[in-house]
N, C-alpha and C positions, 0 to 999 in steps of 0.2 A: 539281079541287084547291080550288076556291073553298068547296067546302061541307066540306072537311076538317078535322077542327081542328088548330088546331096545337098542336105538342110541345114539350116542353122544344127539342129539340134546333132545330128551327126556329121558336121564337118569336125575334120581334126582342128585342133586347138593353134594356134598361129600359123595357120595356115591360109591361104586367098582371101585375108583379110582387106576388105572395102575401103578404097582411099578415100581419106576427109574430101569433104565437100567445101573448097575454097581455105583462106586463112583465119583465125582466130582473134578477130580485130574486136570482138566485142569483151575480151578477156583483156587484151592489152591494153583499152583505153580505161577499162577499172586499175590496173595495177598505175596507170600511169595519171590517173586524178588524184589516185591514194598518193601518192609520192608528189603531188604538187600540194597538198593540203601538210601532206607531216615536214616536208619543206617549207611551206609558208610557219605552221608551228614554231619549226623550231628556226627561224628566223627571228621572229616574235620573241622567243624566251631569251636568244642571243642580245638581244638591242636590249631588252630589259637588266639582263644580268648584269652589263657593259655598263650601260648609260645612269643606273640606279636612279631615277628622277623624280623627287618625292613631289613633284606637281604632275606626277604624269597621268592626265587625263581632264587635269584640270583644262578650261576655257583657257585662251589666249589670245591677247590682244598686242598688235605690234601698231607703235608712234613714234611718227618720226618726228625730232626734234631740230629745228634750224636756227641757228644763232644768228641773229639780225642786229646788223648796227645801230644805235641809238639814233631816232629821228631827231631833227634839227629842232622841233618843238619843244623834246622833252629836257633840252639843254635848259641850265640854269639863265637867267634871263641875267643880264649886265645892262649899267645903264651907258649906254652909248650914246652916241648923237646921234642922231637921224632915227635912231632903233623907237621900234614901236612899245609902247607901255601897256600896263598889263588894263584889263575894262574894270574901271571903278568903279562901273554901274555893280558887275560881278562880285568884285572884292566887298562891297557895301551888304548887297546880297549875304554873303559868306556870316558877315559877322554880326550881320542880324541874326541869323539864323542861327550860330552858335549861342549868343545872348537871349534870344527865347529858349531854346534847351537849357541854359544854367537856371534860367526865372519857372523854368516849368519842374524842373528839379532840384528849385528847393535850394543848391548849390552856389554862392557867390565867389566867384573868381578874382581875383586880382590880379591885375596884369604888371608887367614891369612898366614902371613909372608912375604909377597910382599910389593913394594911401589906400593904410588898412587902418582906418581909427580902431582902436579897439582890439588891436589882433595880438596874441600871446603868443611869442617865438619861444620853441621846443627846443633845444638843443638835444640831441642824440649822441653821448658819450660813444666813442668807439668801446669794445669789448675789450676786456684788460686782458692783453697777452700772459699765458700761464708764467706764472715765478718759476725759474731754473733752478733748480738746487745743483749743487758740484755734483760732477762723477764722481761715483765710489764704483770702487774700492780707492781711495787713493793711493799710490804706493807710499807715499809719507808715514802715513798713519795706522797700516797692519804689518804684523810678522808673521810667516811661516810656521804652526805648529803641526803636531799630528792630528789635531782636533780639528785644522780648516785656517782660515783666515783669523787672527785676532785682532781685534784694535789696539792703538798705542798712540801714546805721545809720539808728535814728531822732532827730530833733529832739531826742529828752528822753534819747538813748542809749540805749534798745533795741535790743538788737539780736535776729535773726532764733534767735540760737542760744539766747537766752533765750525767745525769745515762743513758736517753734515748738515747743520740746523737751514731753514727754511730764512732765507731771505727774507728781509722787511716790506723791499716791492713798496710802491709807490703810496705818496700817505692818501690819507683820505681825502675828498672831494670838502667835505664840511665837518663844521662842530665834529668832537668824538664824545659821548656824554659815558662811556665804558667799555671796556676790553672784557673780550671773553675766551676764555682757552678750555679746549673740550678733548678730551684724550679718547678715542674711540682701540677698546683691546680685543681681545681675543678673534686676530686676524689669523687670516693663513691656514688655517685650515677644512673652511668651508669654501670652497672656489665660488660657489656663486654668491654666498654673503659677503665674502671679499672684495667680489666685481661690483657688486651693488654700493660699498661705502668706499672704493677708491673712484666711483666714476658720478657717484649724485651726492656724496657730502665736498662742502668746500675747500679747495686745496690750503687754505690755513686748518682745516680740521689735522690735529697729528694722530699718526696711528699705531698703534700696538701690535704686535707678531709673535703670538705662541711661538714656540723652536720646533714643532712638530708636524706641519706641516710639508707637503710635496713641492717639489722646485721651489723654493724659496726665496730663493736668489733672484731668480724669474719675478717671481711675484711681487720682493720688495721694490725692484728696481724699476718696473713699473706705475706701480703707487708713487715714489721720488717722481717718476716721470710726468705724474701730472702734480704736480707741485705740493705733495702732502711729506713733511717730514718724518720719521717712523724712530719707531723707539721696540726695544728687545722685550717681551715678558718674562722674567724669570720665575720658574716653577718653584714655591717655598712651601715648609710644611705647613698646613693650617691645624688647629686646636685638634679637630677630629680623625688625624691622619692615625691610620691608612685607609678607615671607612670613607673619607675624601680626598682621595688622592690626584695630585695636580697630575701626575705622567710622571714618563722616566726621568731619571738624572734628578728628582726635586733636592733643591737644600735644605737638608735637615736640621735638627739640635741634637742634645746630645751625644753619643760615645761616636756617633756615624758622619759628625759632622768632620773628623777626619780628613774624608773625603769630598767634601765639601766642594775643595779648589780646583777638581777636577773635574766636580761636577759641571762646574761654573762656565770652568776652559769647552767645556764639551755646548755647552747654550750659546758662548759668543761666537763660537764659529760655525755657526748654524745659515748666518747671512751676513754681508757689511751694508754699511754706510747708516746705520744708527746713530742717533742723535746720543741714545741713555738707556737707562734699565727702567721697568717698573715689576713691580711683585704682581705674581700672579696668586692667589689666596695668601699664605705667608701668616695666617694670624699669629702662630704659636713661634716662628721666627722672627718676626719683627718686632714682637717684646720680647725676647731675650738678646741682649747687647751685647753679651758673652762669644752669641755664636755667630751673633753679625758683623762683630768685629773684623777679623777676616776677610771675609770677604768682600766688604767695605775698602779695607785696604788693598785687596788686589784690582779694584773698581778706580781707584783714585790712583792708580797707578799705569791707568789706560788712558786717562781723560775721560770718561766719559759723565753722563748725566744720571741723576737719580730720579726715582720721580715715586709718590707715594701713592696710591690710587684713591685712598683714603677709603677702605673696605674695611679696616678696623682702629678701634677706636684705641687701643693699648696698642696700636703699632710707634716704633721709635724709629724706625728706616727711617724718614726725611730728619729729623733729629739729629741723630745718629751720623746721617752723611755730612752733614755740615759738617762736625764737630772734625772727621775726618778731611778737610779741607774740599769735599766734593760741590761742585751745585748742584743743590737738590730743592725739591718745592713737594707743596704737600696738597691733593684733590680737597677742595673746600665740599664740592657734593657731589653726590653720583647720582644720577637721573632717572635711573632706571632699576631701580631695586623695586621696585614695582610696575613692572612690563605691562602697561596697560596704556595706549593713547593720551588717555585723559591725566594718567599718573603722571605721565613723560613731560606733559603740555608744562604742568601744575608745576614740576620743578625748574622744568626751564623759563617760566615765569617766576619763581624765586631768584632763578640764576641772573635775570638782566635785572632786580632790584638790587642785589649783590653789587655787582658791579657799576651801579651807577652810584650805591653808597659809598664804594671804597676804591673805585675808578677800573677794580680788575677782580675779576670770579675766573676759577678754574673747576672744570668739572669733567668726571667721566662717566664714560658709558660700554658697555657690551654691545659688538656686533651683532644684534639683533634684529631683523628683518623690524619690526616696531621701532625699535628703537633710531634708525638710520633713517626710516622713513618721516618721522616727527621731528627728527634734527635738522631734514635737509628743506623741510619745509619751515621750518620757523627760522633756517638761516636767512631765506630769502627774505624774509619781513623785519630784518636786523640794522638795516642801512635807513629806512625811515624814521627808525626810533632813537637814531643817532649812536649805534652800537655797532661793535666790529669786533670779527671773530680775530683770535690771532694765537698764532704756533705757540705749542707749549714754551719753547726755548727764549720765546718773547716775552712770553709772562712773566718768567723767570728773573727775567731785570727789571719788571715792573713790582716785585715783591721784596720788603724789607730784608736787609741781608743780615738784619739778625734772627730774626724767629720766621717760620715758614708758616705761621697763622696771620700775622698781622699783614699787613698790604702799607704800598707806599702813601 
């Protein structure tokens, strides 16, 4: 055995093992294609992360833009001496050519220095810039209570029904054959009924504001801002209370009408710049004088205005307020005690015979998506029938200042 040689299979184990044949260039050039490809990769992911180019891949087209001087042709032509005039043969051309296009359609032009027999000049009113009402709150005219802002007479006698009311704004264009004043209530509390009759009824519509309402303040001051005057709802008990009940704080009658003045203080300072009050139900308060007394006098001791909605027919508020030296006026109709299109049409066609038999109608209405929509459409047909809407506080001096039925 000693001179045998040995075999793979019995050689010892790392022993006269066989040297590679040459280098390993077929293994390096894989590692090193692999590492130019995950370098190209992530070259690629780098430029994208970096550059973020939301057209990236889109086509691209690059033009260049060169600024050139105006040629000497395109100049305005002067008549000079010597200078050459433009080809008349051209110009003649030209306005042929436009005068068979006016004859081929139809169209007859006039030019400056021709007649037009026969022609009817339009005048185009400019648009009537919105009416400003005062800033409110004014400092004149509130105090400081625990309840919020209240209204007051001022130092120099201002009062809130003068300062707040709606501008007169410029008179009419022609004839006026009737005034009409339309009290739109129960605001402020529907943001989008709100938005609908402070922005498509007309700024002489004046508006109404339950106390119950979110941002208030916000929202009155707003409506002011596009020229509608605003009046305060006050919550009153009606016949059926408490199975109808206005909300919190309402003025009562009897033993609870106590608190009445507190109730009251707690509604006026709910927002400012209020023109007046108007009752919100109230049937079973505004015939009894006993308990309206009261509060009548803390009302006339503000300045402010009254106003009756005319929702019952034993109410004595506008009455009442006079007697207490207030101005007050009383709703001849309300328009919408039947919420129907055709209801709504029916009365506001009673309401402009009204007013052209006695020169002024006042009437109200419920924020009612119907109701807003048929107002703001028959306001617009108002100025050809020789009628015009106008702010409660207007009507007011249009109305005998003796009894709150008859008219001037």
């Amino acid at each position: 055995m000693a001179g045998t040689p040995l075999t793979e299979l019995n050689r010892p184990l790392g022993q006269d093992r066989a040297a590679p044949h040459g280098k390993p260039w077929g293994r390096w050039l894989v590692i090193a294609c692999a590492g130019v490809v995950g370098l190209a990769w992530a070259s690629i992911i780098l430029i994208v992360a970096i550059r973020r180019d939301p057209d990236g891949g889109e086509p691209i087209a690059t033009a260049q833009i060169e600024k050139r001087a105006a040629s000497p042709q395109s100049a305005p032509a002067t008549s000079q001496p010597g200078a050459s005039q433009p080809d008349t043969a051209q110009m003649t051309r030209g306005q042929s050519s436009a005068r068979q296009l006016e004859t081929e359609s139809g169209v007859n032009v006039v030019r400056p220095g021709a007649e037009a027999p026969g022609a009817i000049i339009i005048t185009i009113p400019d648009s009537p810039a919105t009416v400003k009402l005062a800033p409110a709150p004014d400092s004149r005219l509130v105090e400081r209570t625990r309840h919020g802002l209240l209204p007051k007479i001022g130092p120099d006698g201002a009062t809130p029904a003068q300062i707040y009311a709606r501008p007169a704004g410029p008179p009419p264009a022609g004839k006026i054959a009737g005034r009409i004043a339309i009290l739109v209530g129960g605001l402020g509390i529907s943001q989008s009924g709100t938005s609908d009759a402070v922005t498509r009824l007309p700024g002489a519509v004046s508006l109404a504001f339950a106390p119950y309402g979110a941002e208030l303040e916000r929202t009155v001051q707003r409506a002011r801002s596009e020229g509608h005057e605003v009046f305060l709802q006050l919550p009153m008990e009606p016949f059926d209370y408490p199975d109808n009940d206005p909300g919190p704080h309402t003025l009562l009658t009897g033993p609870k009408s106590a608190e009445n003045i507190d109730r009251l203080h707690w509604a006026l300072g709910r927002f400012t710049g209020y023109v007046g009050i108007v009752n919100f139900l109230g049937g079973r308060l505004t015939s009894d004088d006993s308990a309206l007394s009261p509060i009548l006098r803390e009302l006339a001791g503000r300045g402010l205005m009254v106003v009756d909605d005319g929702s019952s027919a034993r109410s004595l508020l506008a009455s009442s307020a006079l007697r207490a030296q207030i101005p007050a006026m009383k709703v001849d109709r309300v328009i919408d005690t039947v919420a129907r299109p055709d209801a709504i049409d029916k009365e506001l066609a009673n309401l402009e015979a009204l007013a052209r038999e006695h020169g002024v109608a006042v009437a109200s209405a419920s924020a009612l998506p119907v109701s807003i929509e048929r107002i703001a459409r028959w306001a617009q047909s108002l100025e050809a029938k020789g009628l015009a809407i106008v702010p409660m506080s207007a009507a007011r001096g249009l109305r005998s200042p003796k009894t709150t039925g008859s008219l001037r």
